[in-house]
Each structure stands twice: as structure tokens, then as C-alpha cells.
C-alpha positions as CSV (number, residue, x, y, z in Angstrom):
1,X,-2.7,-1.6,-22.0
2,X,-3.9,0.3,-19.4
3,X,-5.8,-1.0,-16.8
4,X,-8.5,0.5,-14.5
5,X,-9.9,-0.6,-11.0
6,X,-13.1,-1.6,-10.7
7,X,-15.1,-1.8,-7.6
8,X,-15.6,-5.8,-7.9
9,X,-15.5,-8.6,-5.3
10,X,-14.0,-10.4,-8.6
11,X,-12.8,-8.4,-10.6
12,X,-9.8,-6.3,-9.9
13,X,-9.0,-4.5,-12.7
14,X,-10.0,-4.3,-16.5
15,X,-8.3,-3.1,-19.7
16,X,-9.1,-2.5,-23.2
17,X,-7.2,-2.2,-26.4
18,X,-9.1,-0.7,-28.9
19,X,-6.2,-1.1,-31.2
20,X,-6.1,-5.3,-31.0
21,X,-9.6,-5.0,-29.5
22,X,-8.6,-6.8,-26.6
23,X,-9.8,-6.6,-22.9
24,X,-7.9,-7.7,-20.6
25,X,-9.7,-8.9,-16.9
26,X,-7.7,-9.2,-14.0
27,X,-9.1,-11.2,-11.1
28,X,-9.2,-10.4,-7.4
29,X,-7.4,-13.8,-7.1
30,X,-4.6,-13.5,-9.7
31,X,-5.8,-14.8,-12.8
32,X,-5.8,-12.6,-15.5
33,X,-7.8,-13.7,-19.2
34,X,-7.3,-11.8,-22.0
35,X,-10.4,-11.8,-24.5
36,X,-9.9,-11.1,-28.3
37,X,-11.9,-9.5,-31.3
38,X,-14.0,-8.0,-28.3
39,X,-15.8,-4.5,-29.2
40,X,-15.2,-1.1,-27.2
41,X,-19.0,-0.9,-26.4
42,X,-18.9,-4.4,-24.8
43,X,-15.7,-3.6,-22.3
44,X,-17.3,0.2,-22.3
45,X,-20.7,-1.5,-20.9
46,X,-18.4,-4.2,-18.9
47,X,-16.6,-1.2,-17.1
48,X,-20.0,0.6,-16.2
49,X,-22.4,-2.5,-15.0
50,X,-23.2,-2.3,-11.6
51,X,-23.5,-6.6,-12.1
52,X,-19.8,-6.8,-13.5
53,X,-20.0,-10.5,-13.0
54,X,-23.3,-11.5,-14.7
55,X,-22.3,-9.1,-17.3
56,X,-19.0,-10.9,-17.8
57,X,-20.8,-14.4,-17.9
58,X,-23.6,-13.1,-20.3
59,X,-21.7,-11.3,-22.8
60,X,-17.7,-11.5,-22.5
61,X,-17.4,-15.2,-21.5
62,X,-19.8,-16.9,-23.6
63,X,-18.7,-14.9,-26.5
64,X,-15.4,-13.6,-26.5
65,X,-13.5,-17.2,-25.0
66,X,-10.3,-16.5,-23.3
67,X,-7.1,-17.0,-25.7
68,X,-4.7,-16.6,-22.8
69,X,-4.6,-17.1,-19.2
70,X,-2.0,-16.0,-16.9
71,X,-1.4,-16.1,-13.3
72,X,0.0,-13.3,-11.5
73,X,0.8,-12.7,-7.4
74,X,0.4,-8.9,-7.6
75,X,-2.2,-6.9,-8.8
76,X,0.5,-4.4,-10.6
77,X,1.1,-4.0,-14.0
């Protein structure tokens, strides 16, 4: 998956797999959550919201729940 940098005091980076139709969001402090069964238009809206963090919490977190959380030291893929 390829990931893309987003201008973010939280967010790091974000990914999307329109094959699995998972986004992957890495945080600024490590953690990375992968979300499933999530839309394109929802990471394509995600990517483009100048509010990337009330925009997470409205409409990825609440309904798109994390499967998988990972910690990682490095921001590289």
C-alpha cells in the first residue's frame, strides 16, 4: 500500500487500498490502525480535509473501527 504524507500534527501519513478497501493511518507518534471495508471517497475526503482529525473522529473512527493496530519507531514503510 502506498502511503502519502499529510500535513497533520497527527497524522503522518495515510494509505488506501482500494483493492481490500483498506486505509491505513499512520500517526505522528507511531501507531499505525488499519481500517477495513472503508470506501475510496471516505479516505479520498480523509486525504483532502483541511480538519484531518475531526474528520477521522466523525467519519473513519466511529465507523470504520480499527481491526489492527501496530506500533512502529520509524515513519518508513
Amino acid at each position: 500500500m502506498t502511503m502519502t504524507p499529510v500535513v497533520s500534527r497527527i497524522f503522518a501519513e495515510i494509505g488506501y487500498d482500494p483493492a481490500t478497501r483498506q486505509m491505513k493511518v499512520r500517526f505522528r507518534d507511531g501507531r499505525v490502525h488499519i481500517h477495513r471495508r472503508v470506501p475510496a471517497f471516505v479516505y479520498e475526503r480523509f486525504i483532502e480535509s483541511p480538519r484531518k482529525y475531526a474528520y477521522y473522529q466523525s467519519k473513519v473512527e466511529r465507523h470504520y473501527p480499527a481491526g489492527y493496530h501496530e506500533a512502529e519507531d520509524h515513519l518508513e514503510d
